[in-house]
N, C-alpha and C positions, 0 to 999 in steps of 0.2 A: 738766359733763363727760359727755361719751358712755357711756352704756351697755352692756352687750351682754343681750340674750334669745335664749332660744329657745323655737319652738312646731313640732312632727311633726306628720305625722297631721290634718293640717285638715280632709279630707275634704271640701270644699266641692261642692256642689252647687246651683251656680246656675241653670239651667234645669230643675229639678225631676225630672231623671230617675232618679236615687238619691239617695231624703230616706233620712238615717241613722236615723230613729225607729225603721227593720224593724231597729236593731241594740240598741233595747231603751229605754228612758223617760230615758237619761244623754246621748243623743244628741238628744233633741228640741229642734228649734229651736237646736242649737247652736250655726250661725254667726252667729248675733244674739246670742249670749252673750259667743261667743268676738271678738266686735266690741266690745262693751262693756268686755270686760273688759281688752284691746289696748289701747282710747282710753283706758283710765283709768289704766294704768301705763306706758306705753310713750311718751317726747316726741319729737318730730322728730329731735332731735341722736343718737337714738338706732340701734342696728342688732338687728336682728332675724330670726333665722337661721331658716329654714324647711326645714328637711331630708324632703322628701318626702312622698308619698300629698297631695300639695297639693290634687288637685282630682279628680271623678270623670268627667269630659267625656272626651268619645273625641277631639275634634282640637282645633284650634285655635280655631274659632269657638265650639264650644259652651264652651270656659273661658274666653271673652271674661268673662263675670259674673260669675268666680273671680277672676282676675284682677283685675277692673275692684276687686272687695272689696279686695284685698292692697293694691291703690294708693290706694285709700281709707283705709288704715290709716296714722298713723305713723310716722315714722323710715325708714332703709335697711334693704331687705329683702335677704338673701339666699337664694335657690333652688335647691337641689338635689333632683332626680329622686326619685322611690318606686316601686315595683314597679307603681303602680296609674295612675303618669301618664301612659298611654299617649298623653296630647296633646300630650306634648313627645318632638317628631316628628327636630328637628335645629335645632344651636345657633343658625345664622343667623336661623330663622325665630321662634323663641321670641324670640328678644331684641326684633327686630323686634315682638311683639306685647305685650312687657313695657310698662307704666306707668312712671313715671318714679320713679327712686330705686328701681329693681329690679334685682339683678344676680345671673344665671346662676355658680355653681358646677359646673364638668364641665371635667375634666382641666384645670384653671387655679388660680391661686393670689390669694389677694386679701387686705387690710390691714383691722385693723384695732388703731387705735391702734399697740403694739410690736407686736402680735401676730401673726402671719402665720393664713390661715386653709386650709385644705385638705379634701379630702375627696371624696367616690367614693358609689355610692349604697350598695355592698355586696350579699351575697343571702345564702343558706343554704350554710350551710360545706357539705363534704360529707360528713364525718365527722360531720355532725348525723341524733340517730336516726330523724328524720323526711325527712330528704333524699330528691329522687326524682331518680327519671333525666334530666339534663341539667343537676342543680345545677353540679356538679363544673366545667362546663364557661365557665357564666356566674361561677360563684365567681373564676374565676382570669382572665375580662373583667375583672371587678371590682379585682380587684388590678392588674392593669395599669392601669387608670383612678386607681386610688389611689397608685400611682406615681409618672405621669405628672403628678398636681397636684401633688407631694413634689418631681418635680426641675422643672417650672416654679416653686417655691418656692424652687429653690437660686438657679436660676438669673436672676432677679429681684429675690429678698431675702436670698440667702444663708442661712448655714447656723444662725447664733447665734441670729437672734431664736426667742423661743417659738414655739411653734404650738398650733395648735386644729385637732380633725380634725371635720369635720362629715359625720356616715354617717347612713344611714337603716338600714338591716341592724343590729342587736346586732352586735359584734365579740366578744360576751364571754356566756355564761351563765350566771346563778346555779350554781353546783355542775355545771358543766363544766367542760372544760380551753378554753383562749384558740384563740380562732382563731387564721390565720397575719396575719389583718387587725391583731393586737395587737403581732404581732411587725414586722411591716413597719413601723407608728409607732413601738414603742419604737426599733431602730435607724434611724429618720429623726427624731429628737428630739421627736417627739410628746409634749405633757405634758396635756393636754386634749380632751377629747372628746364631743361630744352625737350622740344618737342616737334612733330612734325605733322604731315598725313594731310593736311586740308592743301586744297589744290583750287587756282582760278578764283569763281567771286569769290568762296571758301574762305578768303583770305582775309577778307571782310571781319571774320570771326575770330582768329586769332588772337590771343588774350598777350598783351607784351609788357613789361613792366614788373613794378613789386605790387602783391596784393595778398594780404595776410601774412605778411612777413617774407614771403618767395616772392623772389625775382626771375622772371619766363621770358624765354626766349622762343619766337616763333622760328623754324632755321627749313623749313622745305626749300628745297634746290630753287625754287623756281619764285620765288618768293626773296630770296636773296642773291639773283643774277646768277646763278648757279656757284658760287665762289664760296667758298669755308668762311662761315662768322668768327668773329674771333670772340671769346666770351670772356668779359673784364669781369673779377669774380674780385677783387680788388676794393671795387667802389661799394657805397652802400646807398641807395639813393632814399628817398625818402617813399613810404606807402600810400600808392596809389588811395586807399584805400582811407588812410591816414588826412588825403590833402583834402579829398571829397570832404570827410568830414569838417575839417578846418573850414574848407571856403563854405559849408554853408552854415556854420554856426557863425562865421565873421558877416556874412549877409543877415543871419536872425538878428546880428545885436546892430546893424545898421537902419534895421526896420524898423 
């Protein structure tokens, strides 16, 4: 039976122009890690979602060796964008340079198993306290793109099956309030969600669990030993959101 993983944040650099070790002794050597650790859990029949910062190369030739890795890995990948991919320049020509059993996530909608899969790259909300000038303007790109894969999902596979939202951007911060990215998937029936991007204390922030009905998965390489999550879409646990409530109305009626 098919699987699903996910791994963010690869960070690959095949032609040596950004080795990750300037990011501290957790990064050395880690696409030889993150290879090993791929091939040892990850089977052919399996699919494995790659939400972004994939590679460090500036166009398309020098992520030829990122690349050429991904397709050396494993099962069906799928690709979605990170703020750092600037070699994916436009959809024709990526696909064009993709290995085989690779598929482009960008405003499109794709299966797996019941599951419909969707998703957008995301950026910084604008109401984030570190936002800078021009977020505001790619945040609400972003949403449009996260739309756009939501009604090629209607309009393809309808509205019942499940979904899975695949973001590279947090939609959510520990001890913030939801972006508008939470609320576009809660009303498009979004139950599921993997994400990436935050890196080091950053991790701190990371929202895990169910909360309004979606279940998130934090999955950056580095954040998960560099090794593919495997994502149980199977279980339903109960909302985060849900228990908060419980346990303090069961302490209001013990007062």
């Amino acid at each position: 039976m098919s699987r699903l993983f996910a791994l963010a944040d690869l960070h690959l650099s095949g032609t040596g122009l950004k080795p990750m070790d300037v990011f501290g002794d957790l990064w050395r050597d880690h696409s030889s890690r993150m290879a090993e650790a791929w091939d040892d859990s990850v089977e052919d029949e399996d699919t494995v979602l790659l939400p972004g910062d994939i590679s460090w190369a500036r166009n398309l030739a020098e992520a030829e060796p990122d690349l050429r890795w991904i397709g050396e890995r494993p099962g069906r990948k799928i690709l979605l964008r990170g703020n750092h991919d600037s070699w994916w320049t436009g959809q024709s020509r990526v696909r064009a340079a993709l290995p085989e059993r690779c598929e482009l996530l960008q405003n499109n909608a794709l299966e797996f198993g019941e599951w419909v899969i969707v998703g957008a790259r995301g950026w910084t909300s604008p109401d984030d306290p570190y936002a800078q000038p021009g977020d505001d303007r790619l945040f609400r790109r972003e949403l449009v793109r996260l739309r756009s894969s939501l009604d090629e999902a209607d309009r393809r596979f309808g509205s019942e099956r499940p979904r899975l939202a695949v973001l590279h951007y947090p939609p959510w911060l520990d001890g913030r309030e939801a972006t508008e990215v939470v609320d576009v998937m809660v009303s498009a029936g979004v139950s599921a969600c993997v994400y990436g991007h935050l890196h080091g204390e950053d991790h701190a922030l990371a929202v895990s669990g169910t909360r309004r009905g979606i279940r998130f998965w934090f999955v950056a390489a580095d954040a998960i030993d560099f090794k593919p999550l495997l994502i149980d879409l199977s279980s339903d646990p109960k909302d985060d959101d849900d228990s908060q409530r419980v346990a303090q109305a069961e302490s209001r009626n013990r007062s």
